[in-house]
C-alpha positions as CSV (number, residue, x, y, z in Angstrom):
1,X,-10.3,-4.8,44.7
2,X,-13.0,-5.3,47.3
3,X,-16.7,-5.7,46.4
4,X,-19.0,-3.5,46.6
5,X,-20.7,-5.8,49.6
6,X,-17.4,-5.2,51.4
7,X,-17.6,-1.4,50.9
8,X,-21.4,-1.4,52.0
9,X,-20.0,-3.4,55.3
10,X,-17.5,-0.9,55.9
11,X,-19.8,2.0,55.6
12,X,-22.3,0.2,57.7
13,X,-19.5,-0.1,60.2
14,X,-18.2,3.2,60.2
15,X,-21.9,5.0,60.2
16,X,-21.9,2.6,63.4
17,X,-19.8,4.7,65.1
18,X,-16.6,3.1,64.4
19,X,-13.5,5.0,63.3
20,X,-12.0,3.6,59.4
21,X,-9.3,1.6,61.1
22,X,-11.5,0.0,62.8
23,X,-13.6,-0.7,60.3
24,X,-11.5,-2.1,58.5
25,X,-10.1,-4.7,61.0
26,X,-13.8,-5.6,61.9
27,X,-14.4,-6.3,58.0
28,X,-11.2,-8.0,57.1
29,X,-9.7,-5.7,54.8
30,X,-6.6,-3.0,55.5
31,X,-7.0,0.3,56.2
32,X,-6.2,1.7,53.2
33,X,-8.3,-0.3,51.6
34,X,-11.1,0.5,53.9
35,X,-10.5,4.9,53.3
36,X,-10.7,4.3,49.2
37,X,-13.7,2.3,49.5
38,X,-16.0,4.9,51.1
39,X,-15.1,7.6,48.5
40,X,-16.4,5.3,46.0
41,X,-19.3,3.9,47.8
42,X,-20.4,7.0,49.2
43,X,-19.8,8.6,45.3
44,X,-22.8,5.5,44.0
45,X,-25.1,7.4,46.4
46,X,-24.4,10.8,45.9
47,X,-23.6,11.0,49.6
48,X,-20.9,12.9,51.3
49,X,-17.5,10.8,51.5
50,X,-16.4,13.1,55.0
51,X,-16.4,10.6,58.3
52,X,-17.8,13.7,60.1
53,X,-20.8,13.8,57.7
54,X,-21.4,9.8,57.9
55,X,-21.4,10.2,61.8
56,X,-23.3,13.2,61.8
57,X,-26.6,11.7,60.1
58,X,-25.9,7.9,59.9
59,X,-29.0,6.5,59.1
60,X,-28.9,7.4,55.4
61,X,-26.2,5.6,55.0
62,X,-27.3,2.6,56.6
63,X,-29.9,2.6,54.8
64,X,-27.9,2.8,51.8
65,X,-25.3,0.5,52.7
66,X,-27.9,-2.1,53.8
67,X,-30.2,-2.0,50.6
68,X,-25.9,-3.4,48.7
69,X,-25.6,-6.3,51.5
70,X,-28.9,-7.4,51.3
71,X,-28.5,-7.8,47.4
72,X,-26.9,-10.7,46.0
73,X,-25.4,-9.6,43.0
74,X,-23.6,-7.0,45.2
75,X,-21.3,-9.7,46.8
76,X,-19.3,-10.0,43.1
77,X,-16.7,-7.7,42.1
78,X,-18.3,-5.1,39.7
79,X,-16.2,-5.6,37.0
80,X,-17.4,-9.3,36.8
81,X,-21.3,-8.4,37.5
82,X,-20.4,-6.4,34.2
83,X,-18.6,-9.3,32.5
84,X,-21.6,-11.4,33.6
85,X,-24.7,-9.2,32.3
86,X,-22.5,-8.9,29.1
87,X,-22.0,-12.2,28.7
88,X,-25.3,-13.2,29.2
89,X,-27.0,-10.2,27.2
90,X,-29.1,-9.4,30.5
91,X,-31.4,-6.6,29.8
92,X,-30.7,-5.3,33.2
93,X,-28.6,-5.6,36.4
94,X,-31.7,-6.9,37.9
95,X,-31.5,-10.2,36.3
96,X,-28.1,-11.2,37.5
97,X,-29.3,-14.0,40.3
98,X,-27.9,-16.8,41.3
99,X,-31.0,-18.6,40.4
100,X,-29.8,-17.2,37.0
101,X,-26.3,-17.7,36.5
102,X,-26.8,-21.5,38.2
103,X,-28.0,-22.3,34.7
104,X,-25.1,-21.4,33.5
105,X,-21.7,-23.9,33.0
106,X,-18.3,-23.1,34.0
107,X,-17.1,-24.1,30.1
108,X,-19.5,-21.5,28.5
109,X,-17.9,-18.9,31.3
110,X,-14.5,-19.7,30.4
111,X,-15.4,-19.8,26.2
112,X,-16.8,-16.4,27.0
113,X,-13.7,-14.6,28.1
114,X,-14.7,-15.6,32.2
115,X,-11.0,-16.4,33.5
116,X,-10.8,-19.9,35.8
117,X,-10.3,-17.8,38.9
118,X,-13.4,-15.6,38.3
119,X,-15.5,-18.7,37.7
120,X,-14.1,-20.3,41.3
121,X,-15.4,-16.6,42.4
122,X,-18.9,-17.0,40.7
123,X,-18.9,-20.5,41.9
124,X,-18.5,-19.3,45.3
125,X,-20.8,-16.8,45.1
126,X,-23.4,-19.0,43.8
127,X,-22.5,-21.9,47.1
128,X,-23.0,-18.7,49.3
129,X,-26.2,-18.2,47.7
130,X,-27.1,-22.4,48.1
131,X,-26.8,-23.1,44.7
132,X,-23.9,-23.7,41.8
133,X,-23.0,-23.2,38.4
134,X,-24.5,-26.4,35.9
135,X,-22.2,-29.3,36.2
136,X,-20.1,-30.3,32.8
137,X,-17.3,-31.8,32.1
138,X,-14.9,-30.1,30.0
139,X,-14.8,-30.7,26.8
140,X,-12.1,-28.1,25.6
141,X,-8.3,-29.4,25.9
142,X,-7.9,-25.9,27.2
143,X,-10.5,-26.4,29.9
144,X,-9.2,-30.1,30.5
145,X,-5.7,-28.9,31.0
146,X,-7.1,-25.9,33.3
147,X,-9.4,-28.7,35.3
148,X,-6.2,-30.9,35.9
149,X,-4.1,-28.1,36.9
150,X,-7.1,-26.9,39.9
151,X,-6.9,-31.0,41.0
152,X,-3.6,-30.9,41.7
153,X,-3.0,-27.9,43.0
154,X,-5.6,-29.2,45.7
155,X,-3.8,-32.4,45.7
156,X,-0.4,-30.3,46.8
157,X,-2.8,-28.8,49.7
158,X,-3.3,-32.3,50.7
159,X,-6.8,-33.0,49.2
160,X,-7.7,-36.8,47.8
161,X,-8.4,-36.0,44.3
162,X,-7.0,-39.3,42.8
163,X,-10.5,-39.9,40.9
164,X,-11.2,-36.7,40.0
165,X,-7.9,-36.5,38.5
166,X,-8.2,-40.1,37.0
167,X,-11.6,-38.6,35.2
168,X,-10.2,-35.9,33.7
169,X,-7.5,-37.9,32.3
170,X,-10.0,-40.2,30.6
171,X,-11.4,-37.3,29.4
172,X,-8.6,-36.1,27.5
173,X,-8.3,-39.8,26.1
């Protein structure tokens, strides 16, 4: 699943003039995944899905496209910005910021139903967006083990994680 910043991109590129295929290659993603996307983007804005259509009057969909890249909150999957403004009992989509979530640790994520890959995808998104989730230790075994098991997988990629790994262990102690 692509986010919906992806699909914006790829409409952006294809009301550009380019054909999907080559949308696609220009935005990283394969072409299949590129023609599903602009049904579904397209569908958000009540616009019509047909390539003709986006060619034949593309600024609407620029502008459309461009008002999801420009938005932060945009660059997560949608499931998770749904997951997220559950979790934190936001009032509205709105309030999902980095600024936001930064105040937020990866331990009350993960206690809250976040899995440990979606937190290394809020994590990123938040680095993208020059800030990062509140640091914590674990204090979970469960999060301990799931911290250990992230070190050395890294370690296996050839990272030095000798004393993150050593405080973790002293952590479970």
């Amino acid at each position: 699943m692509i986010t919906d910043a992806k699909k914006a991109k790829i409409l952006l590129s294809v009301a550009g003039g380019m054909t999907v295929s080559e949308a696609a290659r220009a935005n990283d993603v394969k072409p299949a995944q590129a023609r599903a996307s602009i049904p579904r983007i397209c569908r958000n804005a009540k616009l019509s899905p047909e390539i003709i259509d986006i060619h034949a009057n593309p600024k609407k969909y620029i502008d459309f496209a461009t008002k999801i890249t420009v938005d932060p909150a945009h660059a997560l999957r949608k499931a998770l910005r749904e997951q997220l403004i559950d979790i934190l009992r936001l009032r509205s989509p709105d309030e999902l910021t980095p600024k936001y979530v930064s105040n937020i640790t990866a331990e009350i994520l993960l206690k809250n139903g976040i899995t440990g890959v979606a937190v290394a995808e809020i994590q990123e998104w938040l680095m993208d967006n020059n800030t990062e989730l509140k640091r914590q230790a674990p204090t979970s075994e469960e999060n301990i083990k799931l911290a250990r098991r992230s070190a050395l997988l890294l370690t296996a990629f050839g990272f030095n994680l000798t004393e993150v790994i050593n405080l973790i262990n002293s952590a479970d102690d």
